[in-house]
C-alpha positions in Angstrom: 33.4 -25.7 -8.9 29.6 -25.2 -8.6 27.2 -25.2 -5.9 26.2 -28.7 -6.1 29.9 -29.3 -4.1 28.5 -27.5 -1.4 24.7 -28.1 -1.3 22.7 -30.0 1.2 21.3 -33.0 -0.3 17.5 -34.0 0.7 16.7 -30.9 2.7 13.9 -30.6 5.2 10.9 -29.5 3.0 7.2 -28.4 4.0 4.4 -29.1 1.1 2.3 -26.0 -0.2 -0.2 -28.0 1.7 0.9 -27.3 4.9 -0.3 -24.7 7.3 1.6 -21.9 9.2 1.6 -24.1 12.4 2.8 -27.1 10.8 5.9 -25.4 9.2 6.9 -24.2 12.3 6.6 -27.2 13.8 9.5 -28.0 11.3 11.6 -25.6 11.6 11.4 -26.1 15.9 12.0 -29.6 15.4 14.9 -29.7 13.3 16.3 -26.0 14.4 16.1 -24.6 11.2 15.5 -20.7 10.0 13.9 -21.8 6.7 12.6 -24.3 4.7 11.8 -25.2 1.0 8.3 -25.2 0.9 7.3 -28.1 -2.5 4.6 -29.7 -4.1 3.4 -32.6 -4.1 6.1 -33.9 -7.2 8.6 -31.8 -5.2 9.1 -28.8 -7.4 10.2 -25.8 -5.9 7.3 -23.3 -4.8 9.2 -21.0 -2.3 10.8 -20.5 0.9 9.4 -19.9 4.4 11.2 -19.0 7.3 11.5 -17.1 10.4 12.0 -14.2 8.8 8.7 -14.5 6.7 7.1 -14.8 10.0 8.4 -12.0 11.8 7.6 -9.5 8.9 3.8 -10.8 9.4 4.3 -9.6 13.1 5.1 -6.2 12.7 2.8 -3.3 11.2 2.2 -3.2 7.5 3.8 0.6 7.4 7.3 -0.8 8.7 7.5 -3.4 6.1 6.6 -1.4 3.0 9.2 -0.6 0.6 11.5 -3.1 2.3 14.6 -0.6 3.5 12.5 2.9 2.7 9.3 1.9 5.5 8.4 3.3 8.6 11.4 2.9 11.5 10.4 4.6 14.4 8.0 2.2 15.8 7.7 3.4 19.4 4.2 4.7 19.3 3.2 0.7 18.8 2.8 -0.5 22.0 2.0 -4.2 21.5 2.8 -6.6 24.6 3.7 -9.8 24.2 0.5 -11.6 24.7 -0.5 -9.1 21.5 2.0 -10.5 19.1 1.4 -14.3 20.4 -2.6 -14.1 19.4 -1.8 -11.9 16.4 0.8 -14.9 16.0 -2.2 -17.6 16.6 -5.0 -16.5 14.9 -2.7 -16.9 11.4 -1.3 -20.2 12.7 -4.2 -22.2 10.6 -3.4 -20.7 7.2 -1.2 -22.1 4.4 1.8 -21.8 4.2 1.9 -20.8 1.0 0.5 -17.2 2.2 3.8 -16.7 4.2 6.3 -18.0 1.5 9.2 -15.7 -0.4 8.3 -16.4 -3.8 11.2 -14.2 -5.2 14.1 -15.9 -4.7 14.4 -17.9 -7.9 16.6 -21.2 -7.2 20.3 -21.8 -8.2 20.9 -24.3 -10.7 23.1 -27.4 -10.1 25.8 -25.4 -11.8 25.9 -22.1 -10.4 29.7 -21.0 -9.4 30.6 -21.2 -6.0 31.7 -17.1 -6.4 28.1 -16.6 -7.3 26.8 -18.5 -4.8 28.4 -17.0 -2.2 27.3 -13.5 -3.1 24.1 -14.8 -3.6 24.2 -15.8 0.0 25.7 -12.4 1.3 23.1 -10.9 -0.6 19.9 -12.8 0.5 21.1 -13.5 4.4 19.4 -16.7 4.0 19.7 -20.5 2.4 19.3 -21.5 -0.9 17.2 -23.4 -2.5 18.8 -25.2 -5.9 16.0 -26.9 -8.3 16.8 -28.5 -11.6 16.2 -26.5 -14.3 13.9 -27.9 -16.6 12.0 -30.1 -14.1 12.2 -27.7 -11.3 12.0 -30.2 -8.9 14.2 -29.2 -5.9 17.4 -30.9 -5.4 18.8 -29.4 -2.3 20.0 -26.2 -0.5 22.9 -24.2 0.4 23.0 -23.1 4.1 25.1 -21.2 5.4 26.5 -24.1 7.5 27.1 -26.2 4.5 28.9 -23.8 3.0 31.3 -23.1 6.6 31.4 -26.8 6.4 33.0 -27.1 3.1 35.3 -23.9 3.5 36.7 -25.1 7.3 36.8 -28.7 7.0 34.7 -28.7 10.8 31.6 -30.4 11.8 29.1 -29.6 14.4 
């Protein structure tokens, strides 16, 4: 069996048009953590989600060397009302400056072993493109994936 068994079909996607505020409009909207972010033939450009965004929040020195940066942060003493207009004043740029370009998407017929590690490994969904045309066909979420492996809806 491949991924394809267990991949979401006609995902929420966000084009690399889009601003910050508009994905996250998305992702409110339909509940979501990320989203393929595509072009205007729908080819896979990257992935934004709420983790993207929450690494733009904190201090550049706690994010370098993801794993090896800074973890003390308790001389930083941002309030609230500090993160919300750090949070604002990036809300009108595009999306495309927040996107995880790294993760490469599965193809249609990546093993469902493989997939799985691939999801422990990355903590987040995946996007599967074809791979000549790399037009995106759909995602594995972590809920698909429960879905297929329990049998239970939501």
């Amino acid at each position: 069996m491949t991924c394809q068994t267990v991949m979401l079909l006609n995902p929420f996607t966000v084009r690399d048009t889009a601003t910050l505020s508009q994905a996250l409009d998305i992702l409110f909207q339909h509940r979501i953590k990320s989203i393929p972010v595509v072009d205007n033939q729908h080819v896979y450009r990257g992935l934004f989600g709420i983790h993207t965004l929450v690494r733009v929040l904190l201090p550049r020195a706690a994010t370098l060397n993801e794993g090896s940066g800074l973890t003390d942060l308790t001389f930083v003493h941002d309030s609230l009302d500090t993160l919300k207009d750090r949070l604002a004043q990036r809300l009108p740029e595009p999306v495309t400056a927040f996107m995880d370009t790294a993760l490469v998407p599965l193809t249609p017929d990546k093993s469902l072993q493989e997939t799985l590690l691939l999801l422990h490994r990355h903590r987040h969904s995946l996007p599967v493109a074809d791979p000549v045309t790399g037009r995106l066909l759909g995602i594995v979420t972590y809920w698909e994936m429960l879905t297929h492996l329990t049998g239970r809806t939501g």
